[in-house]
C-alpha positions in Angstrom: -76.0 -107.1 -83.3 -75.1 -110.8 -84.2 -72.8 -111.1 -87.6 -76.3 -113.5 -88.9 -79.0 -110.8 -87.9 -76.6 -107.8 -89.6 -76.5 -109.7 -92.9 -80.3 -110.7 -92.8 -81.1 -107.3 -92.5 -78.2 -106.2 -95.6 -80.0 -108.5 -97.8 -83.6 -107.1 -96.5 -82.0 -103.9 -97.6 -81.0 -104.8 -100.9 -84.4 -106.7 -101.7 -86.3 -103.7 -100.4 -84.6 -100.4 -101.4 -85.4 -98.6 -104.7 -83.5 -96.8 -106.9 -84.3 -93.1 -107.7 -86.2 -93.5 -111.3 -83.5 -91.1 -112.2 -80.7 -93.3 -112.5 -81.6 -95.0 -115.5 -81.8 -92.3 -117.3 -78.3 -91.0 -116.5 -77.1 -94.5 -116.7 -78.2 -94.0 -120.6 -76.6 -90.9 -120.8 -73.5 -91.4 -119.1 -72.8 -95.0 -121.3 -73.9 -93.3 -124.6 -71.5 -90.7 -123.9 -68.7 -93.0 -123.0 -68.9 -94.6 -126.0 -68.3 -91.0 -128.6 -69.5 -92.2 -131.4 -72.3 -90.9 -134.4 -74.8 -93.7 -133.9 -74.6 -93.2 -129.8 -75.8 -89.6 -130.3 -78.4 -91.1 -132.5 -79.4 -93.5 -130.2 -79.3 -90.8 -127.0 -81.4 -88.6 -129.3 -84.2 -90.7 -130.0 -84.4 -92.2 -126.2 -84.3 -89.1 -125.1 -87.5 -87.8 -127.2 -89.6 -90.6 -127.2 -89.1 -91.6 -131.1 -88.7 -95.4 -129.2 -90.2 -97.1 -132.3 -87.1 -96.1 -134.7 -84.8 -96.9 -131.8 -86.1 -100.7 -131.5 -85.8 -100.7 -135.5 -82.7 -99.0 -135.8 -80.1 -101.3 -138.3 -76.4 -102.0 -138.3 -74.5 -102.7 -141.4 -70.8 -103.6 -140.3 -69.7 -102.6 -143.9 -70.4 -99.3 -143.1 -67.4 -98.4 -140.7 -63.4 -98.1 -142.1 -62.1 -99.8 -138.7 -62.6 -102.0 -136.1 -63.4 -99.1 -133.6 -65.6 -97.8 -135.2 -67.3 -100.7 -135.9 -67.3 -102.2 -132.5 -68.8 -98.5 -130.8 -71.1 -98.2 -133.4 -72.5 -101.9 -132.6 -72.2 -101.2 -129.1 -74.7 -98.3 -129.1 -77.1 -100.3 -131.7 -77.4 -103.0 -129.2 -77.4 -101.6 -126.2 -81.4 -100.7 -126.0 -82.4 -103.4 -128.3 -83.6 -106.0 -125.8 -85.0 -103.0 -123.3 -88.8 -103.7 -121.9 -89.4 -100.3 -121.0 -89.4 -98.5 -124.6 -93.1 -96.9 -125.1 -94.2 -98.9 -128.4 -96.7 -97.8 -130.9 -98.4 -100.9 -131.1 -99.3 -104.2 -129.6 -96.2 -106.8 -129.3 -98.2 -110.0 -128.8 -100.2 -109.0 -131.9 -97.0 -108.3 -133.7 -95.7 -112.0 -132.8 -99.2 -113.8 -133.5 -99.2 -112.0 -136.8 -95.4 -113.4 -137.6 -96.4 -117.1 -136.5 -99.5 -116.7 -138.7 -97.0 -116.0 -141.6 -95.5 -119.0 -141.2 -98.4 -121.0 -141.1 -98.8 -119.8 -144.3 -95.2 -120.2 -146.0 -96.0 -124.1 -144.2 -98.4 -124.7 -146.2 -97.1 -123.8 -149.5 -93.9 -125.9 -148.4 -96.5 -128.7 -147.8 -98.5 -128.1 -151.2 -95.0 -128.5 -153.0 -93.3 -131.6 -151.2 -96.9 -133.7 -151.9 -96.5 -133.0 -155.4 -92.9 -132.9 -155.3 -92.3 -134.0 -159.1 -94.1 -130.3 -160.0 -92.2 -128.4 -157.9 -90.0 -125.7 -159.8 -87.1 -125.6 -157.2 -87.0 -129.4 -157.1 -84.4 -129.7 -160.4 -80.8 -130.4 -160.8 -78.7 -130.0 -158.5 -81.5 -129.8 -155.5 -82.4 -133.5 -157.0 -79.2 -134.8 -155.6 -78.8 -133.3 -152.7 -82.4 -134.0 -151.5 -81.4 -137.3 -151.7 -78.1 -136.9 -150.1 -79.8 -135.4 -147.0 -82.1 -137.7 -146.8 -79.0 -140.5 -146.4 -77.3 -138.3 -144.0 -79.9 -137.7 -141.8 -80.4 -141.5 -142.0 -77.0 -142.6 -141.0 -76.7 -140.3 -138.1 -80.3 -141.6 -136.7 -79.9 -145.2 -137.0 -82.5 -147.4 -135.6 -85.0 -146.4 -133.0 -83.6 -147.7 -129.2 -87.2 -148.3 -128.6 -86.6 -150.4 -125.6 -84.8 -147.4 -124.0 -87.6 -144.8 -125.3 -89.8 -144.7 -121.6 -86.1 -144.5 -119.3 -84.8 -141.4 -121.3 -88.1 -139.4 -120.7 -87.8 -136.6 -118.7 -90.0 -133.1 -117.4 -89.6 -129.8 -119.1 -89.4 -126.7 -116.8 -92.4 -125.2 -118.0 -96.0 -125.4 -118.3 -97.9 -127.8 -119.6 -101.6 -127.6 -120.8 -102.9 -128.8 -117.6 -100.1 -127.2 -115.3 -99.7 -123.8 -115.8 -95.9 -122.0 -114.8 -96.1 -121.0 -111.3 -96.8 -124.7 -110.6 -94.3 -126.5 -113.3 -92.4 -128.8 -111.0 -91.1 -132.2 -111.2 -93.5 -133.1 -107.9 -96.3 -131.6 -109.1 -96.1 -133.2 -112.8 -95.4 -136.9 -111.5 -98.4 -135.9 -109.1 -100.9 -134.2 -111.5 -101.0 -134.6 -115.1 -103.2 -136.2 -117.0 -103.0 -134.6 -120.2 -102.2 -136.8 -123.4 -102.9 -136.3 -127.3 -104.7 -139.7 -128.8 -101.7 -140.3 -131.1 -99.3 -140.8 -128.5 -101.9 -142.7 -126.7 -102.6 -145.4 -129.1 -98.2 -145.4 -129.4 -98.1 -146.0 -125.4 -101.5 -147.0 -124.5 -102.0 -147.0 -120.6 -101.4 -150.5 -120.0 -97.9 -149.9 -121.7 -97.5 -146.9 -119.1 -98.7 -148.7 -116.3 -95.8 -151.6 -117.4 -93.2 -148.7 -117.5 -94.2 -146.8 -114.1 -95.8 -149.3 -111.8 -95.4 -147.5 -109.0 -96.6 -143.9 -110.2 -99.8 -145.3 -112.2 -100.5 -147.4 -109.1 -100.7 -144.2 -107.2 -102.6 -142.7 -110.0 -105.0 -145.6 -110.1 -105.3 -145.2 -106.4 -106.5 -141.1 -106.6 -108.7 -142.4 -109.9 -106.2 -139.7 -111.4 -106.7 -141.2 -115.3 -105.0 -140.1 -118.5 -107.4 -137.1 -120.4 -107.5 -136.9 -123.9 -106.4 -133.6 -125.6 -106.6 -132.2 -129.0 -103.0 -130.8 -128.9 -101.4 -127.7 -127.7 -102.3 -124.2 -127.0 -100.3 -121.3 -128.2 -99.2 -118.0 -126.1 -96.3 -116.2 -126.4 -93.4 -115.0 -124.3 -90.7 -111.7 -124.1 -87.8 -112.1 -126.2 -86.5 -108.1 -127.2 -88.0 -104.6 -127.5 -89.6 -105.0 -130.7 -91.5 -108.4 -130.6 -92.3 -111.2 -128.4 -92.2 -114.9 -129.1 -94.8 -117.3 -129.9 -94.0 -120.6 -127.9 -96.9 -123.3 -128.1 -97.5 -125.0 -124.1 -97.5 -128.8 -124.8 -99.5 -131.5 -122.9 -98.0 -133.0 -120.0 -97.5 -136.6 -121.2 -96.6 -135.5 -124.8 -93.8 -133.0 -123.4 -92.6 -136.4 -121.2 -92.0 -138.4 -124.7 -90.7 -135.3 -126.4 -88.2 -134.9 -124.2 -86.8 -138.5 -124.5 -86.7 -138.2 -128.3 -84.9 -135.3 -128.1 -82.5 -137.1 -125.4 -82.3 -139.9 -128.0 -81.5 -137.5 -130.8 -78.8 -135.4 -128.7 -76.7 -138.5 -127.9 -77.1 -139.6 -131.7 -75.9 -136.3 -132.9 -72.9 -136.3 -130.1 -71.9 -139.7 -131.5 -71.6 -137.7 -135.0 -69.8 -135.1 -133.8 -72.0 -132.5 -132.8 -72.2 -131.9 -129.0 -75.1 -129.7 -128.3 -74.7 -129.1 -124.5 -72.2 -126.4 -125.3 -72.1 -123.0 -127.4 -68.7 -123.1 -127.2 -67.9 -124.5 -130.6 -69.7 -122.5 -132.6 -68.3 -119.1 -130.5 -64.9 -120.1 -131.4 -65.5 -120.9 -134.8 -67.1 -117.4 -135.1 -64.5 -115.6 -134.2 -62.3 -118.1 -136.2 -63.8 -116.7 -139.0 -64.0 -113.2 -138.4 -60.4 -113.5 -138.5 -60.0 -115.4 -141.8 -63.0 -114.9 -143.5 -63.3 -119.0 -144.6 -66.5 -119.5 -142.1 -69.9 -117.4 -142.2 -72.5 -117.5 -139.3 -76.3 -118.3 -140.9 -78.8 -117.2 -138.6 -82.9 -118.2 -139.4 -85.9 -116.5 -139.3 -88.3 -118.4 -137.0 -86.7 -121.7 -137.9 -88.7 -123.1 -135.2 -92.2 -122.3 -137.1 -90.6 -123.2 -140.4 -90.6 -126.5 -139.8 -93.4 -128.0 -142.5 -95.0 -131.2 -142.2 -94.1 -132.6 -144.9 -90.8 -131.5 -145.5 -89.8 -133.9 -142.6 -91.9 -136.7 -143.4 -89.7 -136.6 -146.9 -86.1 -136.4 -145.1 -86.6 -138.2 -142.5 -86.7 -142.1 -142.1 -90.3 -143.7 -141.7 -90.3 -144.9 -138.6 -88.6 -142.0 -137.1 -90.9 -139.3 -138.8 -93.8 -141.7 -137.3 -92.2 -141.5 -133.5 -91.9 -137.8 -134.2 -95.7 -137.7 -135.5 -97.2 -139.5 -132.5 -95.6 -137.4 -129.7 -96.5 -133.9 -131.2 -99.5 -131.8 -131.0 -101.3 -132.1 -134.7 -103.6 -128.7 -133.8 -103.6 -126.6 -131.2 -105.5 -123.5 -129.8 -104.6 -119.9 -131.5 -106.6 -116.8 -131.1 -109.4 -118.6 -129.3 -109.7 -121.1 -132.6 -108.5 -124.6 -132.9 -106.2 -124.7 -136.1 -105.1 -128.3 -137.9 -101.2 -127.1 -137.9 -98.8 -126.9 -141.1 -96.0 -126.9 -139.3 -94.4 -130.0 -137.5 -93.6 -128.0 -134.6 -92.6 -125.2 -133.0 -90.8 -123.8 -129.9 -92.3 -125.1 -127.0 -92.1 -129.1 -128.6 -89.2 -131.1 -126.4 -87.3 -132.3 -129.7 -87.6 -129.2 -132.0 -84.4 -128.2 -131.0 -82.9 -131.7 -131.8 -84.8 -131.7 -135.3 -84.1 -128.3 -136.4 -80.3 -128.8 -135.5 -79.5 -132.6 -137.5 -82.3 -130.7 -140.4 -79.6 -127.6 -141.0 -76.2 -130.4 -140.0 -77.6 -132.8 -143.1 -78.0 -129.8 -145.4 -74.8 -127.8 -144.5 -72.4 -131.2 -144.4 -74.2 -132.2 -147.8 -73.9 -128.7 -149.6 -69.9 -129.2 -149.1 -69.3 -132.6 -149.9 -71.9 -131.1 -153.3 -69.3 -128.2 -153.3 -66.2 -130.6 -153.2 -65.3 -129.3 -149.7 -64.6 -131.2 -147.5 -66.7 -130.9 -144.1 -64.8 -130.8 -140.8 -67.4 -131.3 -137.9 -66.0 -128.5 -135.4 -63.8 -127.1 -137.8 -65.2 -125.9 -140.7 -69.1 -126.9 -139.9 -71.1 -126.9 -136.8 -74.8 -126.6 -135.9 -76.6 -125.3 -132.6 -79.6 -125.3 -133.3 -80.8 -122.4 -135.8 -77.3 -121.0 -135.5 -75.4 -122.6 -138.1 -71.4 -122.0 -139.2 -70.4 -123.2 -142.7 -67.5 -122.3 -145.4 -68.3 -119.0 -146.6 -68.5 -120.5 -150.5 -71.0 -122.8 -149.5 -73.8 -119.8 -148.5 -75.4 -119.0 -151.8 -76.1 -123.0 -152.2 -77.1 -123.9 -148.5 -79.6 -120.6 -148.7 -81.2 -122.0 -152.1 -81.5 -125.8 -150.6 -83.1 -124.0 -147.3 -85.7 -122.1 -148.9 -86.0 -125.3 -150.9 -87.4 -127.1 -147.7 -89.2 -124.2 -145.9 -86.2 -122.2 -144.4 -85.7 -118.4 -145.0 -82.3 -116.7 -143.8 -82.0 -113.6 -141.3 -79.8 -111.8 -143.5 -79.8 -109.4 -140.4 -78.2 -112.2 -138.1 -76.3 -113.8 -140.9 -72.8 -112.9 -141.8 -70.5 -113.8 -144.2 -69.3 -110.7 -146.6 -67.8 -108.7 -143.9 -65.0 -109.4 -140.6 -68.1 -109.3 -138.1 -69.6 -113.0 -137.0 -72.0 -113.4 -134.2 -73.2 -117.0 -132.8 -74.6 -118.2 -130.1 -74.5 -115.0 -128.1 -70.9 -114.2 -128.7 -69.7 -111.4 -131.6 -66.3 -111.2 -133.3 -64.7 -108.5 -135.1 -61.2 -109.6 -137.2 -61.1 -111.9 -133.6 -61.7 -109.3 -131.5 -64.8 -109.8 -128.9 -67.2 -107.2 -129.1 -70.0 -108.9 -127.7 -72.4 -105.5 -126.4 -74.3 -105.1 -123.1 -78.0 -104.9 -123.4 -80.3 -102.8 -120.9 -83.1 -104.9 -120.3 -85.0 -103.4 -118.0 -84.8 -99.9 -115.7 -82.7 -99.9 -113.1 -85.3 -100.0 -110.1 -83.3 -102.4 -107.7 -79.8 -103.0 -106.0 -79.7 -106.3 -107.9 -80.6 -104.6 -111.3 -77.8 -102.1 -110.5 -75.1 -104.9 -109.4 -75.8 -106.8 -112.9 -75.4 -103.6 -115.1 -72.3 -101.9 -113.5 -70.9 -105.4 -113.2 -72.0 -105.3 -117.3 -70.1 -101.9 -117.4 -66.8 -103.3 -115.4 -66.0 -106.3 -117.9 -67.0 -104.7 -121.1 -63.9 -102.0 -119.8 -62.1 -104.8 -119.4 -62.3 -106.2 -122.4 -62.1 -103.4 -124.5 -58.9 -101.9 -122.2 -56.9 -105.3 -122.5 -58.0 -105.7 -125.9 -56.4 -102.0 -127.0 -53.6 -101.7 -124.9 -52.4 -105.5 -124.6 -51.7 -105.1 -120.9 -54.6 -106.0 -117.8 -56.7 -102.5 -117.5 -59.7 -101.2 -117.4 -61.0 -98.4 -120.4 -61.3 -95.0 -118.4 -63.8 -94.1 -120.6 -66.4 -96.1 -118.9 -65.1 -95.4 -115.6 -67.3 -92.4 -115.0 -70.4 -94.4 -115.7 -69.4 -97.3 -113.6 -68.8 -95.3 -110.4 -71.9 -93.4 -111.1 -73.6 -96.7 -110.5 -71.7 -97.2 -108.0 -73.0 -94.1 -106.1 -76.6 -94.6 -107.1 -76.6 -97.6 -104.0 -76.3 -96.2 -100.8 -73.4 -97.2 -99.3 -73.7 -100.4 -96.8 -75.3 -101.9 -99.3 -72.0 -101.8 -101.9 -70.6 -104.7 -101.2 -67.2 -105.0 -103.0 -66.6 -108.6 -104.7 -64.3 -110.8 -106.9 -65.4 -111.5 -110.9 -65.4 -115.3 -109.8 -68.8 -114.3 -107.5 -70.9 -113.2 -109.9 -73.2 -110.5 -110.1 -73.6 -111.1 -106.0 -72.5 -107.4 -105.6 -70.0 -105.1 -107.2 -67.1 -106.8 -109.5 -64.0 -104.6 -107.9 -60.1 -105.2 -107.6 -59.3 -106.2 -104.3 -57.9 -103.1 -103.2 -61.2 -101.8 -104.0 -63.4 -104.7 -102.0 -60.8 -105.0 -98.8 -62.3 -108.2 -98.0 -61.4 -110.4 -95.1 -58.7 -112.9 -94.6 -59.6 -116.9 -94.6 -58.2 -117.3 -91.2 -59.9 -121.1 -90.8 -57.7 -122.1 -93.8 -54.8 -119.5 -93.7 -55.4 -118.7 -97.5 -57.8 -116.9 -99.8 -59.9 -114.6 -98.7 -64.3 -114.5 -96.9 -66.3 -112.2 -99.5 -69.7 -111.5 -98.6 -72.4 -111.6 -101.7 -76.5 -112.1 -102.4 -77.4 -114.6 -104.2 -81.3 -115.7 -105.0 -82.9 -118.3 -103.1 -85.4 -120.1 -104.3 -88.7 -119.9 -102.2 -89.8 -123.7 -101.4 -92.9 -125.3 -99.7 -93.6 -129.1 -97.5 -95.0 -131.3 -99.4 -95.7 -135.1 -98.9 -97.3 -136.4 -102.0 -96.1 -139.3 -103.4 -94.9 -137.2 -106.2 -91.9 -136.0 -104.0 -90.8 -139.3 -103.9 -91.3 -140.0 -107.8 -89.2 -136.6 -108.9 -86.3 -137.1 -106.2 -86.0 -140.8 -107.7 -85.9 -140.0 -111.3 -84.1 -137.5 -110.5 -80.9 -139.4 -109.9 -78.1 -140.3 -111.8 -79.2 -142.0 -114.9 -76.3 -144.7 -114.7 -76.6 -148.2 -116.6 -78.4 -150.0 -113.8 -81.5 -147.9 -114.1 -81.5 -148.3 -117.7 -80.4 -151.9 -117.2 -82.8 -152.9 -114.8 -85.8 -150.8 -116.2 -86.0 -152.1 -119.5 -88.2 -155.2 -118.6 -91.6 -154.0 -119.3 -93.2 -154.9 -116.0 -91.6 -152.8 -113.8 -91.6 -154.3 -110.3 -93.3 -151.8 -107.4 -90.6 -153.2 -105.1 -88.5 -150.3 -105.5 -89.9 -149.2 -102.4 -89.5 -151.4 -99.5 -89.8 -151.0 -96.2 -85.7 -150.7 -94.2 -84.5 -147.8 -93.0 -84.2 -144.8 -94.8 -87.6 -142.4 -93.9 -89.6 -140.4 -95.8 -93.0 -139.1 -94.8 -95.8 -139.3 -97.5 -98.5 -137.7 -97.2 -101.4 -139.7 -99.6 -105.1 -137.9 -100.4 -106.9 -140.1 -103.1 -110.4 -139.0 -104.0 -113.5 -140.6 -101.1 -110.5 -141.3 -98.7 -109.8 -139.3 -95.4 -106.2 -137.2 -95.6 -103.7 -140.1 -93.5 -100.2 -140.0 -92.9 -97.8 -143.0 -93.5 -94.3 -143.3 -93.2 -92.5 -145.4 -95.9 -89.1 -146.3 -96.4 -86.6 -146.7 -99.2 -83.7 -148.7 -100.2 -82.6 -151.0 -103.0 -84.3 -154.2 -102.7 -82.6 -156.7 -104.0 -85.7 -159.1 -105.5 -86.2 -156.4 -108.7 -83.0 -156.3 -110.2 -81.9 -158.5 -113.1 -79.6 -161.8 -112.1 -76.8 -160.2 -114.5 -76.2 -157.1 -113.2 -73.0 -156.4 -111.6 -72.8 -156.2 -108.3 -70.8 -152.6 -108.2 -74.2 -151.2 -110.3 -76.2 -152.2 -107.7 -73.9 -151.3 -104.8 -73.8 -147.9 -106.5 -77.7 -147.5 -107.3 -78.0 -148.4 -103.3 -75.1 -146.1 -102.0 -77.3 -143.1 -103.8 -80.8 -143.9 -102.9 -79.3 -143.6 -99.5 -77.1 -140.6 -100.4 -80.6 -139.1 -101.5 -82.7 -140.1 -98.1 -80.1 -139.0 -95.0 -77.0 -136.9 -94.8 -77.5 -133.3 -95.3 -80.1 -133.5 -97.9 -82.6 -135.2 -94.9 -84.2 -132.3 -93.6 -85.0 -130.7 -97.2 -86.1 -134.0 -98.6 -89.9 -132.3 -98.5 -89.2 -129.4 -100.1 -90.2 -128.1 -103.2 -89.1 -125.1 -105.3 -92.2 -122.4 -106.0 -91.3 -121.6 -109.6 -90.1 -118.5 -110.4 -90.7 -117.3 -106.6 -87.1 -116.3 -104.8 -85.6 -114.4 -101.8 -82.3 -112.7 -101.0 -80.1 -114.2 -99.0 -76.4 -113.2 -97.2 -74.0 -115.9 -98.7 -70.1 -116.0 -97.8 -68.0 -117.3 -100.2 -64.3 -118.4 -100.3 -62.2 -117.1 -102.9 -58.7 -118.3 -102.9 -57.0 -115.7 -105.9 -58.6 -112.4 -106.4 -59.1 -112.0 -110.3 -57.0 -108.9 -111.0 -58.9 -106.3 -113.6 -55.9 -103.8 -113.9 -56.4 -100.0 -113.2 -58.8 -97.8 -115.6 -56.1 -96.6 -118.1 
């Protein structure tokens, strides 16, 4: 048998075979035990007779426990099922989370009912008079004026669904090819003449297949897993809307960089909670359902005119919940392409103004940060920042939010007195190789941590070695494949005295390690919508924004030279025909004062995109959500060493 028909039929294997149902059970059991604490028999017991309902509640107060073990195990075991989809609930979770959103509809609206009569408003007195005011200059000065002229360039495709798209067919190509749905606000902002200036070449194509835009009264609201006890409400945007959000929020994320606050990484806001689990100055905030706390006019009174009015044109003002159309309180909620943005420069303006109120001075990445609804300020500054956020709508997760104790938690990492004890959460049962690899692989680092963390030298803790080598033995045995950390969750993490693998001979260092990784599943397509998603796809680089910003945009993009491409076009009334059409950078579009090296550039990776390697999988598109397993070989030039289990 041929090396490439052996590891087809591994990967077969691993995508095939079932676990016995009683491994996850013993899994439980065995990691439970491992840990040898009170609340890990608590949480064994009530798994293990059915009371799931008071395991998904079950609370941790780190100010119960004398040391840092004891804390950490404790947490550990509190964790570890809390996020598990296979606990047998006592009552409905999408009812549970419609109920929640519901709430906040409500606490909306009395936000609302206070800011239009603001003068009447108990809270708004003092000290809350000033630093409404205060935000309202910060938020301000970190905005700036509108870059209007770059608003239509910056637009880009969520990954989900939109109201006329549903998931299993959210693509790039399918978007550029299919939607139609727009709200009438956004319309009369960028009415389809003002579109067809922007996109010649896609609303051509449009205008072609008499695809035209469809008015829509706003979003539609569903919701989504998030843990064992509830699900999330998330509201599915339409099409056109989610394009603009989505440049807003580009817009907002570069202004908010240029202040200091760089939200394409967590890792700021990890270090500076374990920073202050170690010194105590910093607490973590944590929200409840920031997202659908957002009231309507608790924006329109912070936030500059024109902006609010951007903001107001691309979101949905109703939606669809429960069957019923419902006139929305809040601005928006999960789901909108700039809620992120907004909720994270809302919480920056009121944390940075509650210091400089508090005489402290704010350090962006030192003392302050903002991701989103996770929020690190000066521990002193908590009582004030929690008064000026119920002030505008905002109630704190006291459950999530720490500040009187030496445990922090942000942005998925947890800190006690700086050490990591981040937990491992069961999600699902352990039905599958791949399910198996990701949990023992769980198992292996967590003993890592915890065995270099106690003893200060590179080890393993031996007292989760039983559980990971019963995992271990649950897979039958040509299907263990042994690999380094660096691989992922591919196969089984493992010194390399434990994997064996083979020598790079080709390159006479490192070392071949066979591993699965997911495929995505992909189909031919030819629609001109191919071509639109591959191009927009592309660097964004100053020529495009350069050259773009006319408003005609010339349809000579695509010209006829070398490069090939085969589009398949189907208007409506016309017989299915082939064309071929090809692409390069025609010089007659582009502005006389552009460098040459942009255009050079923009040329070299139009026809980086068309030939090369990438030719023969220029048709393809990715199924969403659909994947396969595939045999991959990867290179690894220094084995990660994880010590021995000590």
């Amino acid at each position: 048998m041929s090396n490439d028909k052996h590891d087809r039929d591994i990967a077969k294997q691993i995508a095939q075979y079932r676990v016995p149902p009683e491994v996850t059970s013993e899994a439980v059991t065995s990691y439970l035990e491992s840990l040898g604490c009170a609340r890990a028999l608590t949480v064994y017991m009530l798994y293990r007779y059915g009371e799931h309902e008071q395991l998904a509640e079950l609370k941790f107060d780190p100010l119960h426990y004398l040391t840092v073990e004891q804390l950490r195990d404790a947490y550990a075991a509190t964790a570890f099922m809390s996020k598990a989809d296979f606990l047998e609930l006592g009552y409905d979770l999408d009812v549970r989370a419609l109920e929640k959103f519901e709430t906040f509809e409500f606490s909306c609206m009395f936000t609302n009912i206070g800011f239009r009569n603001l003068a009447c408003d108990l809270l708004y007195k003092g000290k809350a008079v000033w630093l409404h005011n205060a935000i309202i200059r910060k938020i301000d000065q970190v905005l700036g004026d509108i870059p209007f002229r770059d608003l239509p360039y910056t637009a880009n495709w969520g990954p989900g669904a939109s109201t006329r798209i549903p998931r299993r067919y959210a693509c790039a190509t399918n978007k550029f090819q299919y939607e139609t749905g727009i709200t009438r606000d956004l319309l009369a902002l960028f009415p389809s003449e003002d579109l067809e200036g922007f996109y010649p070449l896609w609303f051509k194509d449009r205008a072609l297949r008499d695809f035209k835009l469809i008015v829509e009264a706003g979003n539609k609201v569903t919701t989504v897993p998030k843990d064992a006890t509830k699900n999330r409400v998330i509201a599915i945007e339409p099409g056109f809307n989610l394009w603009f959000q989505k440049a807003v929020g580009t817009i907002m994320k570069k202004r908010l960089r240029r202040f200091g606050i760089d939200l394409s990484s967590q890792a700021v806001n990890q270090e500076l909670a374990r920073v202050g689990s170690l010194t105590l100055n910093l607490a973590t905030i944590d929200f409840s359902s920031a997202s659908d706390s957002i009231a309507l006019e608790a924006v329109r009174a912070v936030f500059p005119p024109l902006w609010f009015n951007l903001f107001d044109a691309c979101r949905s003002h109703s939606g669809v919940l429960s069957g019923k159309r419902v006139r929305w309180e809040k601005f928006s909620s999960m789901g909108n392409g700039f809620t992120f943005e907004l909720e994270t420069l809302f919480f920056l303006a009121i944390a940075v103004c509650v210091c400089e109120y508090l005489h402290i001075h704010p350090i962006l990445g030192q003392n302050v940060n903002v991701y989103g609804d996770d929020v690190i300020i000066p521990t002193e500054t908590v009582g004030l920042f929690s008064e000026m956020c119920l002030f505008y709508g905002f109630k704190l997760n006291m459950k999530k939010s720490h500040y009187s104790s030496c445990f922090r938690e942000s942005c998925g990492k947890h800190y006690v007195s700086g050490l990591e004890v981040t937990p491992i959460y069961l999600k699902s049962r352990l039905s599958t190789v791949p399910a198996v690899f990701r949990f023992a692989n769980a198992v292996r680092r967590l003993a890592f941590q915890r065995g270099t963390d106690e003893l200060g030298v590179i080890c393993c803790d031996v007292r989760l070695k039983k559980t990971f080598d019963y995992l271990v033995k649950s897979i039958p045995r040509p299907l263990r494949l042994r690999i380094d950390e660096k691989l992922g969750d591919g196969g089984i993490v493992s010194n390399w005295d434990e994997a064996v693998p083979m020598r790079d001979k080709a390159n006479q260092s490192g070392w071949l390690v066979k591993h699965v990784v997911d495929e995505g599943k992909t189909f031919k397509s030819g629609v001109l919508g191919l071509l639109l998603g591959h191009l927009w796809a592309l660097e964004r680089s100053s020529l495009k924004t350069s050259c773009f910003r006319s408003h005609a945009l010339p349809s000579e993009l695509l010209v006829a030279r070398r490069h090939t491409w085969r589009i398949r076009d189907n208007p409506k009334g016309v017989t299915e025909r082939e064309t071929e059409q090809n692409l390069v950078l025609s010089s007659t579009w582009l502005r006389a004062d552009l460098h040459p090296l942009l255009v050079a550039r923009r040329s070299d990776e139009i026809s980086a995109m068309c030939g090369g390697d990438r030719a023969e999988t220029n048709n393809d598109v990715s199924l969403t959500g659909k994947t396969k397993m595939k045999m991959s070989l990867g290179r690894v030039m220094q084995w990660t060493n994880l010590g021995p289990w000590l």
